[in-house]
N, C-alpha and C positions, 0 to 999 in steps of 0.2 A: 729529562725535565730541564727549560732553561732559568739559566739564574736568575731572570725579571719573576717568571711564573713560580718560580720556588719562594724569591722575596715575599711574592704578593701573599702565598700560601702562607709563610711565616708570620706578616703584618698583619692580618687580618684573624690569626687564632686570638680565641677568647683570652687566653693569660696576655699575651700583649696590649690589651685594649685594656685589660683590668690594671694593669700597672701604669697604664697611660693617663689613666682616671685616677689609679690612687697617686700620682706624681704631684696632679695638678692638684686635686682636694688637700691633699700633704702641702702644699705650699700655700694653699690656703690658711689653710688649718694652723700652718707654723706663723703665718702674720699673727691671727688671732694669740696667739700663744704670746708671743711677742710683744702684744699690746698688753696682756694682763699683766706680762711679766715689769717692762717698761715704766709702764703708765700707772697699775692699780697696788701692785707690791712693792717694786722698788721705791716709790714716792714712801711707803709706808716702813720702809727698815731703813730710810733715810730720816725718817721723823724718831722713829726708836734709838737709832745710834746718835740722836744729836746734829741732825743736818749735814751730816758729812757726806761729801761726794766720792768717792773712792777713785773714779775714774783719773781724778785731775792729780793723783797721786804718785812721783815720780823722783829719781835719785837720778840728778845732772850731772853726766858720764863723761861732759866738751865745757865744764864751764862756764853755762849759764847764769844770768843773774836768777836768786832767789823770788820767787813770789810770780813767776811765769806761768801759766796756762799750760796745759801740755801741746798743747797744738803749738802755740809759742815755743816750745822747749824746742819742741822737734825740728821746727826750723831751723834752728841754732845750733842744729848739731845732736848726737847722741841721748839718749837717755835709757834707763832703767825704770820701765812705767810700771812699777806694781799695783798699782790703782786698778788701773786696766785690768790686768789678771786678778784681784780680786774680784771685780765687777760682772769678769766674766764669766768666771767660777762660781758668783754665788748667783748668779741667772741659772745658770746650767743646775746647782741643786735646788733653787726652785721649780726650774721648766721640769725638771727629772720628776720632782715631788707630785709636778700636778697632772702632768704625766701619767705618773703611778694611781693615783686618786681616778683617775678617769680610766684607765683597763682595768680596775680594780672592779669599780661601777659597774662598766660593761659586760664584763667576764658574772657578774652576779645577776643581773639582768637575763645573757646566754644560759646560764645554768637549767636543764632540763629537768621535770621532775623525777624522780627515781623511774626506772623502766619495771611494770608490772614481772611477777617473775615467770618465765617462761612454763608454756606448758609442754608436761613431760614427753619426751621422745618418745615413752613407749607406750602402748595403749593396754589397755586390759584385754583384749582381744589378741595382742601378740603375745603376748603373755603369757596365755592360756596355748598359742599356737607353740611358741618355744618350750612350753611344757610335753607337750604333745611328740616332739620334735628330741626333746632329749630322752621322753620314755620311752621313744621306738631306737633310741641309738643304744640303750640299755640292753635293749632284749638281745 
């Protein structure tokens, strides 16, 4: 088999196309995410904590004057951005949270009803034949 024809054999199985699909929908899916996280929550735990941005939040490592932007800071040399890793930590237990909320949904949704109980392996006809069967092994 050559290595083009083996490629083609490989690209074209069904789990690679499903993973090519869920690559793109997943990057879809993570803007969306994104935007709630962004746009509809953090606006809302910035109105809770008092309007504070956490991003712009930072310990001047080279010096800078006080009251800089972090973007400004970083020009300037060094910093300790804790803002930043707040912000980004508390995206990440949000995203996780709604995350969670949404396989939680779908997994409840999947849930099949109970499966009828099976019927018995043995009939009343073998039954009677295995009865048969052990009182000729008797005699």
């Amino acid at each position: 088999m050559g290595f083009f024809s083996e490629f083609k054999e490989f690209a074209v199985k069904g789990n690679v196309v499903d993973l090519a699909v869920g690559v793109i929908i997943g990057g879809a899916f993570g803007k969306i995410v994104d935007s709630v996280v962004n746009d509809l929550i953090m606006p809302l735990v910035g109105k809770v904590v008092g309007g504070l941005d956490f991003s712009n939040y930072y310990v001047a490592l080279a010096g800078q004057a006080a009251g800089l932007t972090l973007a400004d800071a970083k020009k300037q040399g060094a910093v300790f951005a804790y803002g930043s890793f707040i912000t980004v930590a508390l995206n990440f237990a949000i995203l996780a949270f709604i995350i969670f909320l949404m396989i939680k949904q779908i997994n409840r949704l999947k849930r099949e009803e109970p499966a009828a109980p099976a019927a018995p392996a043995v009939t009343p006809e073998d039954i009677v034949l295995l009865r048969e069967i052990r009182d000729s092994l008797k005699k």
